[in-house]
C-alpha positions as CSV (number, residue, x, y, z in Angstrom):
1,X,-26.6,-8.1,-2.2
2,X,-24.8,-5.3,-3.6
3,X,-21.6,-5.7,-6.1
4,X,-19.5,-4.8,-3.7
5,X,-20.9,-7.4,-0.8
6,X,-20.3,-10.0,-3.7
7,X,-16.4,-9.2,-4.6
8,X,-16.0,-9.2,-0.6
9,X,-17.4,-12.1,-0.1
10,X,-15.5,-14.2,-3.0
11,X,-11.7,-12.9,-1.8
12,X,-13.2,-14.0,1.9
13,X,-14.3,-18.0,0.5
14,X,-10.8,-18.2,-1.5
15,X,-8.6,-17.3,1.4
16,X,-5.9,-15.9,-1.0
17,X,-5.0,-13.1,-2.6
18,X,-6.9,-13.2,-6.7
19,X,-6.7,-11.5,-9.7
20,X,-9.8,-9.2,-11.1
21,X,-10.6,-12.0,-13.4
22,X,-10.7,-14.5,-10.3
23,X,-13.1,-12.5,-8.5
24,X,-14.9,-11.9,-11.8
25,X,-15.6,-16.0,-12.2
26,X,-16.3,-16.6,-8.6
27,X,-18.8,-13.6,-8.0
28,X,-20.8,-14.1,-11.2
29,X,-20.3,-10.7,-12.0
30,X,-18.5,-8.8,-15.3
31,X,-14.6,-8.4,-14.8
32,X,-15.4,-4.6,-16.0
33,X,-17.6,-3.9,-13.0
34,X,-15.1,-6.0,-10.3
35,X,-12.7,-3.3,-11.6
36,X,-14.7,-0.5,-10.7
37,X,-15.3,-2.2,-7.3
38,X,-11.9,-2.8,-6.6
39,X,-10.8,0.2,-7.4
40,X,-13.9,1.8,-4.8
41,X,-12.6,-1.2,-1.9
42,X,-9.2,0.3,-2.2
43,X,-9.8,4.2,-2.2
44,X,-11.9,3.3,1.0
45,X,-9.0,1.1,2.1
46,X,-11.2,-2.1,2.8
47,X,-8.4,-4.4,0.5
48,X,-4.8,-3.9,-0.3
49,X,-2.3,-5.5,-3.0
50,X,0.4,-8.0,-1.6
51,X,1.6,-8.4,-5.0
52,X,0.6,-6.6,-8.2
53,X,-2.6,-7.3,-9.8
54,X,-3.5,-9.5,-6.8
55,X,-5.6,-8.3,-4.2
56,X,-6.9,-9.6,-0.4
57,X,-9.2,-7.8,2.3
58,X,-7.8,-6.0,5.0
């Protein structure tokens, strides 16, 4: 599974929107590298922000 399958999948089992760090903790990955990934998901439009610093899938 690919990083960015991984920080899907943890704001899909949490049902809310999450911080960086939340994703970071629940995807087992580095909170550097969920950056890079959200920042990827959100140029390619796949998550948005409902608030700031939180973030949710499309």
């Amino acid at each position: 599974m690919d990083n960015e399958a991984k920080v899907l999948e943890a704001f899909k089992q949490a049902g809310k929107p999450l911080t960086s760090k939340e994703v970071a903790e629940l995807s087992g990955l580095d909170k550097k590298e969920v950056d890079k990934v959200i920042k990827k998901l959100k140029e390619a439009d796949k998550i948005h922000s409902p608030k700031r610093c939180y973030y949710e899938p499309k």
